[in-house]
N, CA, C and O atoms as a CHARMM CRD file, in Angstrom:
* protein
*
  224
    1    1 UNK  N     -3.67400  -0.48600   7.02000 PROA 1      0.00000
    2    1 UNK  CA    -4.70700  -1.47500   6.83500 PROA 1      0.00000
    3    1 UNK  C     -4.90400  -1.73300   5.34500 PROA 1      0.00000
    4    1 UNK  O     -4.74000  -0.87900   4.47400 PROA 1      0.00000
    5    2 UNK  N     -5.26700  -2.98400   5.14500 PROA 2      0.00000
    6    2 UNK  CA    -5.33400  -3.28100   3.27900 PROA 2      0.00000
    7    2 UNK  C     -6.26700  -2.27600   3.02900 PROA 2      0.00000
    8    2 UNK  O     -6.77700  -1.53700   3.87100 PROA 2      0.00000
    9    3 UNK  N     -6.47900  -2.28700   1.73900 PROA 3      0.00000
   10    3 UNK  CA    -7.59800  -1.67300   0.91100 PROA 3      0.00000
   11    3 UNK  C     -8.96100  -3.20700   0.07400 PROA 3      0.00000
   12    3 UNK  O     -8.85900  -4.21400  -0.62600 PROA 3      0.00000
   13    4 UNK  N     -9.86600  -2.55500   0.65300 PROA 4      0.00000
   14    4 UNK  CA   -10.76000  -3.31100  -0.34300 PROA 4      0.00000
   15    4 UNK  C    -11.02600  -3.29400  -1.22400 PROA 4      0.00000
   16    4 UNK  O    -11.14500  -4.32800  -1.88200 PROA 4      0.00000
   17    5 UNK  N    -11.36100  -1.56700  -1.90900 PROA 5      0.00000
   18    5 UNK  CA   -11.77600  -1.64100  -3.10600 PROA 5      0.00000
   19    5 UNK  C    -10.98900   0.06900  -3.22500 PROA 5      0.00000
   20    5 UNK  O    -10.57500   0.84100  -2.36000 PROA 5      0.00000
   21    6 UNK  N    -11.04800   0.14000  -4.64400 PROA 6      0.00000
   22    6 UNK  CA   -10.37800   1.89600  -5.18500 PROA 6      0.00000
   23    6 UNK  C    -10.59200   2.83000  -4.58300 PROA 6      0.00000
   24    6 UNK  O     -9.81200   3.77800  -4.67600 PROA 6      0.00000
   25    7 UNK  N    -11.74500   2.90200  -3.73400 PROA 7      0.00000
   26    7 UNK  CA   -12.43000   4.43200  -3.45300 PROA 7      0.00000
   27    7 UNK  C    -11.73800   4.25200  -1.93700 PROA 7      0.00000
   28    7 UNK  O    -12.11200   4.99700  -1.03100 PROA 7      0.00000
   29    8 UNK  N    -10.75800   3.28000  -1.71000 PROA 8      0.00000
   30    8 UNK  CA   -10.62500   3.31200  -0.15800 PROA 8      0.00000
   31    8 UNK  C     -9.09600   4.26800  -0.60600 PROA 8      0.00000
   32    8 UNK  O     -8.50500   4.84200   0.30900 PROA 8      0.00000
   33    9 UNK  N     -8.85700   4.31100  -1.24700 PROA 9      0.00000
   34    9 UNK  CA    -7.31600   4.72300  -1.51200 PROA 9      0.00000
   35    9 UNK  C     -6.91000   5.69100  -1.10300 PROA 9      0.00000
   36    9 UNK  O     -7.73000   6.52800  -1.48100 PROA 9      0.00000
   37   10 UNK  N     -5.85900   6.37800  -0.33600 PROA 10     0.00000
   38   10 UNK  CA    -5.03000   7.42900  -0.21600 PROA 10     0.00000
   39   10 UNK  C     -6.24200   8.64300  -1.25600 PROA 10     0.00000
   40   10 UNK  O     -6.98700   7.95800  -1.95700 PROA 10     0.00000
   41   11 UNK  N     -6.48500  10.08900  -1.41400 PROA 11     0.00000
   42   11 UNK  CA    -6.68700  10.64800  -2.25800 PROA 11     0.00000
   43   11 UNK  C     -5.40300  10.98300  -3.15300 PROA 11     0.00000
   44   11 UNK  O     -5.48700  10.93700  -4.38100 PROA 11     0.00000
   45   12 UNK  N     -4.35100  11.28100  -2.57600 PROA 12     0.00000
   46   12 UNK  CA    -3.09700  11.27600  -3.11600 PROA 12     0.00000
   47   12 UNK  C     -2.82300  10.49300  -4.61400 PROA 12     0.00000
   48   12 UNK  O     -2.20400  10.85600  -5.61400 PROA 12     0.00000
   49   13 UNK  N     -3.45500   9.45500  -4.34400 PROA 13     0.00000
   50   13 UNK  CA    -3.11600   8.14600  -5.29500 PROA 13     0.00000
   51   13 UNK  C     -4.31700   8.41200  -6.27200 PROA 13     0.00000
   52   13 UNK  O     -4.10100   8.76100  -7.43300 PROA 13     0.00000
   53   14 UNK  N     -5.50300   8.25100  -5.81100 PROA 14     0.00000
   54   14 UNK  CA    -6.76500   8.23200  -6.69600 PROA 14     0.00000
   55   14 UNK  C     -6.86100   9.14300  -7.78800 PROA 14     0.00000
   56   14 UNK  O     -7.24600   8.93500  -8.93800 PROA 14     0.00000
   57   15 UNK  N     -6.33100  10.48600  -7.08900 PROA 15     0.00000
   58   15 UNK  CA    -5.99000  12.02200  -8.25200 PROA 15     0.00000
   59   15 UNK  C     -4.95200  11.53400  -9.01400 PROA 15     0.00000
   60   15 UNK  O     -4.93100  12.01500 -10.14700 PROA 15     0.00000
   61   16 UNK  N     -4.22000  10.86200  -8.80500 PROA 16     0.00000
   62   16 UNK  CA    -2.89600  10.85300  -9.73800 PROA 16     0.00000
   63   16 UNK  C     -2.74000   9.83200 -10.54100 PROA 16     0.00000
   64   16 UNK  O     -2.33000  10.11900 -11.66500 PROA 16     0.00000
   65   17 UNK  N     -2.99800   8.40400 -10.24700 PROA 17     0.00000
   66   17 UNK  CA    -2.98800   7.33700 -10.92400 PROA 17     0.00000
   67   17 UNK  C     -3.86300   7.26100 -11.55600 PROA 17     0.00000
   68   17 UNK  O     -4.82800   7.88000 -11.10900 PROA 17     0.00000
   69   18 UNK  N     -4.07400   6.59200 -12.77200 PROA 18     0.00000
   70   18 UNK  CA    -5.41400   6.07200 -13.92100 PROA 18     0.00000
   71   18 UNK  C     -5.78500   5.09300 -13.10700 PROA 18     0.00000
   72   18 UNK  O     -5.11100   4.72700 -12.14300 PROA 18     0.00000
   73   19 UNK  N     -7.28500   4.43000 -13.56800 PROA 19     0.00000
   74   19 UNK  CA    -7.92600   3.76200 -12.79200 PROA 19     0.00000
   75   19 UNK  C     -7.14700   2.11000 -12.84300 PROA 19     0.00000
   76   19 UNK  O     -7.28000   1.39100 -11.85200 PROA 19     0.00000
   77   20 UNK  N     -6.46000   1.67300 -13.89000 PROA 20     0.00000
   78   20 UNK  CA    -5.94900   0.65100 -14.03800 PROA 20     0.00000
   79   20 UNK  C     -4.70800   0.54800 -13.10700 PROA 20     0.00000
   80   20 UNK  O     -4.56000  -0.38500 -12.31800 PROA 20     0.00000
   81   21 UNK  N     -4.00100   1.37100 -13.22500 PROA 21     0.00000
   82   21 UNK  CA    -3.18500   1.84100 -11.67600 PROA 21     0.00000
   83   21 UNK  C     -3.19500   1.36100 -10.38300 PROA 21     0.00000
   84   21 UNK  O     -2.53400   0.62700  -9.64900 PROA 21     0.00000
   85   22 UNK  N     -4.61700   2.33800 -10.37000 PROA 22     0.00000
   86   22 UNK  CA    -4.96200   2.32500  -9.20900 PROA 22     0.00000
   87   22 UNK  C     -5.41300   0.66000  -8.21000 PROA 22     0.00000
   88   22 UNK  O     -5.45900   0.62000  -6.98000 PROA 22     0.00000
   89   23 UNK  N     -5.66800  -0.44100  -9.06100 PROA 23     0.00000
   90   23 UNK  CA    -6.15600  -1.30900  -9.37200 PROA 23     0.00000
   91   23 UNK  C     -4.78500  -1.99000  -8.68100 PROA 23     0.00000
   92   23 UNK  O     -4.90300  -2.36200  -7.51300 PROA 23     0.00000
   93   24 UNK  N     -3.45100  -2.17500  -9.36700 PROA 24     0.00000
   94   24 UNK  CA    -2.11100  -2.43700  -9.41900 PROA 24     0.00000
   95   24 UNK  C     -1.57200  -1.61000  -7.86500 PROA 24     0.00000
   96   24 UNK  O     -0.99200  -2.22700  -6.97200 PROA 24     0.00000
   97   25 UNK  N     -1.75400  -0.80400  -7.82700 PROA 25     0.00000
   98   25 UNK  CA    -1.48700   0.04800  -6.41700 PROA 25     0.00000
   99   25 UNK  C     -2.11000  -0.82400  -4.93700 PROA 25     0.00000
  100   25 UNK  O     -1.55800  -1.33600  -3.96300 PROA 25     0.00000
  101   26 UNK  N     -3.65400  -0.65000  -5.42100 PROA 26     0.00000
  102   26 UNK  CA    -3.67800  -1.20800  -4.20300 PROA 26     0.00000
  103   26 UNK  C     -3.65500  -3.10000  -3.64900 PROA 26     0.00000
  104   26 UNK  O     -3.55600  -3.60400  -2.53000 PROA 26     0.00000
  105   27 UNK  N     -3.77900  -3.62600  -4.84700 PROA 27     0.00000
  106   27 UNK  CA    -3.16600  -5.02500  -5.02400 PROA 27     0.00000
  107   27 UNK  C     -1.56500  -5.32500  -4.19200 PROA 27     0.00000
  108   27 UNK  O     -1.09300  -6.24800  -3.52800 PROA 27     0.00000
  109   28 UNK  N     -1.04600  -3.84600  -4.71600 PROA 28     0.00000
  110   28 UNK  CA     0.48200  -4.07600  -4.30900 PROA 28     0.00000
  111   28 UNK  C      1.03000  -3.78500  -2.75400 PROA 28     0.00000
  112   28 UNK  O      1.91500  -4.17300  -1.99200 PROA 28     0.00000
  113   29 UNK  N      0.16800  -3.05800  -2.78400 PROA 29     0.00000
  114   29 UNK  CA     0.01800  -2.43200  -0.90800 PROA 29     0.00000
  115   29 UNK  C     -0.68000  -3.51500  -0.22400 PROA 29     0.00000
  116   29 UNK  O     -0.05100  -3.61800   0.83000 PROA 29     0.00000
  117   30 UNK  N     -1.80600  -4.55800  -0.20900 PROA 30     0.00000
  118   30 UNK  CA    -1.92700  -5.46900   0.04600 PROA 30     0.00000
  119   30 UNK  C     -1.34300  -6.57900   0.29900 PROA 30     0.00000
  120   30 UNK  O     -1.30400  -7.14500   1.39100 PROA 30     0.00000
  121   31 UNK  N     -0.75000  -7.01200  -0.95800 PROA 31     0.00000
  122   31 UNK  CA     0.53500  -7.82600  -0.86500 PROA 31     0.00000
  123   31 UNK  C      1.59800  -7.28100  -0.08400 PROA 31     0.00000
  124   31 UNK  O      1.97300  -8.07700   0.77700 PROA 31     0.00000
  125   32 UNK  N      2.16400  -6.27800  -0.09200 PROA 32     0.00000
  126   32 UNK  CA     3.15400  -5.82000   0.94900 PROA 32     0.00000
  127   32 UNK  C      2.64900  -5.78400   2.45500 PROA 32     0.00000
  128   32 UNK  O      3.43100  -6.23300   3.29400 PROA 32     0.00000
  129   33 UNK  N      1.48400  -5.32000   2.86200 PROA 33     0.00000
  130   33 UNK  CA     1.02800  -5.35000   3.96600 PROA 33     0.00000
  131   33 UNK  C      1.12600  -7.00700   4.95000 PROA 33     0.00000
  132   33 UNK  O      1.29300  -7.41400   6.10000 PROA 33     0.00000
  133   34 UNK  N      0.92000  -7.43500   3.74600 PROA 34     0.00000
  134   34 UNK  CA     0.99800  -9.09700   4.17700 PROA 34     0.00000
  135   34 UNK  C      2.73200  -9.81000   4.82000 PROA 34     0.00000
  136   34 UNK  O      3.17300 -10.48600   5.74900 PROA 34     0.00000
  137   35 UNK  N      3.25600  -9.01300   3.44900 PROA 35     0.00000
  138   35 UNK  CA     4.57300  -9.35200   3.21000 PROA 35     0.00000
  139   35 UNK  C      5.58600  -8.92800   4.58000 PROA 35     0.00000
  140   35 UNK  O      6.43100  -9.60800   5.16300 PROA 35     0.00000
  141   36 UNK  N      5.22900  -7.85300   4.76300 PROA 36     0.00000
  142   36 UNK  CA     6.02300  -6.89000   6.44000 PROA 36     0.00000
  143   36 UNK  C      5.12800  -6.76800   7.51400 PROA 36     0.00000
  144   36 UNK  O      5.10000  -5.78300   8.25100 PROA 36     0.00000
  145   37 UNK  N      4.30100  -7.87200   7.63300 PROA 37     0.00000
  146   37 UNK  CA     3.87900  -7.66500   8.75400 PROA 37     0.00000
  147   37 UNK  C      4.67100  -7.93500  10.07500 PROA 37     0.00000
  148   37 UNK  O      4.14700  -7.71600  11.16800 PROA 37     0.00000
  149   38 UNK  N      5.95400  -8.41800   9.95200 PROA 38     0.00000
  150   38 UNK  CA     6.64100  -8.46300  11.14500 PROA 38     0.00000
  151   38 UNK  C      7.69700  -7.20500  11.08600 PROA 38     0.00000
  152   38 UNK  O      8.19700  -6.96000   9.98800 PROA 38     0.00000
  153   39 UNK  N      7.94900  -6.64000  11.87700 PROA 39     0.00000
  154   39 UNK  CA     8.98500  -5.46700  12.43000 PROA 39     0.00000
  155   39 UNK  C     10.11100  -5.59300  11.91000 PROA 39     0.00000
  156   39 UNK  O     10.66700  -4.78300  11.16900 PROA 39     0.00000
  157   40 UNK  N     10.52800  -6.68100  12.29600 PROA 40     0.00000
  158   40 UNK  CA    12.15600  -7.29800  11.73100 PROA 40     0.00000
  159   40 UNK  C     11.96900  -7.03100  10.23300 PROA 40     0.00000
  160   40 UNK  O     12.81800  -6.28000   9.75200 PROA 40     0.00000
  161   41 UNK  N     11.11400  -7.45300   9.47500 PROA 41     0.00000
  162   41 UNK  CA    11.14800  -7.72200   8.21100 PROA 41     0.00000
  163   41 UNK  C     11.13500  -6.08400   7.52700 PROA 41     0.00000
  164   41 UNK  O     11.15500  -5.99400   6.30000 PROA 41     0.00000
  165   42 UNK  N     11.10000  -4.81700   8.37000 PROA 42     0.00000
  166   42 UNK  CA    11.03100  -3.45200   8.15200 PROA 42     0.00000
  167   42 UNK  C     12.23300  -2.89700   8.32300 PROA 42     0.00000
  168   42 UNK  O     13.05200  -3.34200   9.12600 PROA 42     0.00000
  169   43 UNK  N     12.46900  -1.68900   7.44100 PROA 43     0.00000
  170   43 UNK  CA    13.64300  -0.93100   7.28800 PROA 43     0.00000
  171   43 UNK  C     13.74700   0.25700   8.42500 PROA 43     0.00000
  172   43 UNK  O     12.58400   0.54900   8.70200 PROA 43     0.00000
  173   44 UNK  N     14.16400   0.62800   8.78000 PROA 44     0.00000
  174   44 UNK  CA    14.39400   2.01900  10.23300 PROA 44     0.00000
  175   44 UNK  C     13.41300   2.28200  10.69000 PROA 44     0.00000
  176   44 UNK  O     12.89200   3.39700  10.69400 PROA 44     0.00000
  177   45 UNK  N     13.04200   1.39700  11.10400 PROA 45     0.00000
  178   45 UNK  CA    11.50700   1.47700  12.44200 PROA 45     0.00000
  179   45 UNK  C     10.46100   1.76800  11.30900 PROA 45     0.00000
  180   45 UNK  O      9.42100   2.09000  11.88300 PROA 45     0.00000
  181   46 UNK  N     10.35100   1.78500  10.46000 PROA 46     0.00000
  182   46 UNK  CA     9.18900   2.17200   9.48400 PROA 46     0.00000
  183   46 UNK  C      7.66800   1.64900   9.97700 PROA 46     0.00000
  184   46 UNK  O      7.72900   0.72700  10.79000 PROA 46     0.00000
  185   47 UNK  N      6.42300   2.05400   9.64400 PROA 47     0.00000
  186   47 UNK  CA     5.36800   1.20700  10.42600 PROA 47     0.00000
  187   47 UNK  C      5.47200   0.30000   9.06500 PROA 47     0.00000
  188   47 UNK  O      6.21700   0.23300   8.08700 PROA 47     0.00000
  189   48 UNK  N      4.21300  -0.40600   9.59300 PROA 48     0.00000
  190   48 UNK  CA     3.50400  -1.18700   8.61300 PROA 48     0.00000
  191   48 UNK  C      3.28300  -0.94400   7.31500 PROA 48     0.00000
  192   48 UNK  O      3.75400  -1.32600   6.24400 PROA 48     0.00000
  193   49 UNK  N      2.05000   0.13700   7.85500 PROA 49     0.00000
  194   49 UNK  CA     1.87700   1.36500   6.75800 PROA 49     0.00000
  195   49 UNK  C      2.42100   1.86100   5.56100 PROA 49     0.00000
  196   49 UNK  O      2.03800   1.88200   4.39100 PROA 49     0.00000
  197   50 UNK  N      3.83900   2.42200   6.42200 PROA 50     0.00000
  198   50 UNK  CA     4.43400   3.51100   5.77200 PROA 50     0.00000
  199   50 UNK  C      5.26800   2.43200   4.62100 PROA 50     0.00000
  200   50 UNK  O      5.62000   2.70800   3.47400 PROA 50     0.00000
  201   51 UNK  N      5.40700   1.34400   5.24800 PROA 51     0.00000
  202   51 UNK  CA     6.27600  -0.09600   4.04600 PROA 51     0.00000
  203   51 UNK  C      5.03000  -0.28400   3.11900 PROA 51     0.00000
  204   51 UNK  O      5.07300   0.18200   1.98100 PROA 51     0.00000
  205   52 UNK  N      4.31300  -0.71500   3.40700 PROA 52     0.00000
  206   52 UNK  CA     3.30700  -1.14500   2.54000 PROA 52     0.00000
  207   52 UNK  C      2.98900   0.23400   1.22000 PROA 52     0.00000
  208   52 UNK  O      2.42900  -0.00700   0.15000 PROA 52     0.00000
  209   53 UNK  N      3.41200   1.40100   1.56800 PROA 53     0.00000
  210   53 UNK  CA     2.86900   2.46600   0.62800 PROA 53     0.00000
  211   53 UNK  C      4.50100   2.38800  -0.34100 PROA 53     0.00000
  212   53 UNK  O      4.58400   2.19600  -1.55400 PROA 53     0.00000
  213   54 UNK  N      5.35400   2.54500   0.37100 PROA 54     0.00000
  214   54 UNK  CA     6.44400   2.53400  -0.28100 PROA 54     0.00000
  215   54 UNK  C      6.95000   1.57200  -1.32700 PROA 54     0.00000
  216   54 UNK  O      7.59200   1.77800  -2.35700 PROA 54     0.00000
  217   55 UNK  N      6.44700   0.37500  -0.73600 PROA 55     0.00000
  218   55 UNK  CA     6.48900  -0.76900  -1.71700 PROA 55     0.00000
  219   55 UNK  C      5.43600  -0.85200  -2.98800 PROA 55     0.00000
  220   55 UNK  O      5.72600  -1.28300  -4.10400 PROA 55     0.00000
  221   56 UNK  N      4.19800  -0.36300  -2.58900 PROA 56     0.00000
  222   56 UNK  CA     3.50200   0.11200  -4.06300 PROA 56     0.00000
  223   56 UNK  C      3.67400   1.05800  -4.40200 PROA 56     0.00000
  224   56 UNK  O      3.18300   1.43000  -5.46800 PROA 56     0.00000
C-alpha cells in the first residue's frame, strides 16, 4: 500500500535513511506502486509490495 507520510515507513528504512531520504524513498515506492500494479508488469510472481520496495 502507498505511504502517506514518513512515519508510515518500513522501520527498516526510517532507522537507516536520513530524513531527506526518506522523503525520496517513499515518493519512489509510490510511484512504483502505481507503476506495477498489473502482474504482468512483475518479475517471478513478485507481489506488488515486494516490487514497489525493490524499486525504491
Amino acid at each position: 500500500m502507498p505511504y502517506k507520510t514518513k512515519s508510515d515507513l518500513p522501520e527498516s528504512v526510517k532507522h537507516v535513511l536520513p530524513t531527506h531520504a526518506q522523503d525520496i524513498y517513499k515518493e519512489a515506492f509510490n510511484s512504483a506502486w502505481e507503476q506495477y500494479k498489473d502482474k504482468e508488469d512483475r518479475r517471478d510472481d513478485a507481489s506488488r509490495e515486494e516490487t514497489a520496495h525493490k524499486v525504491a
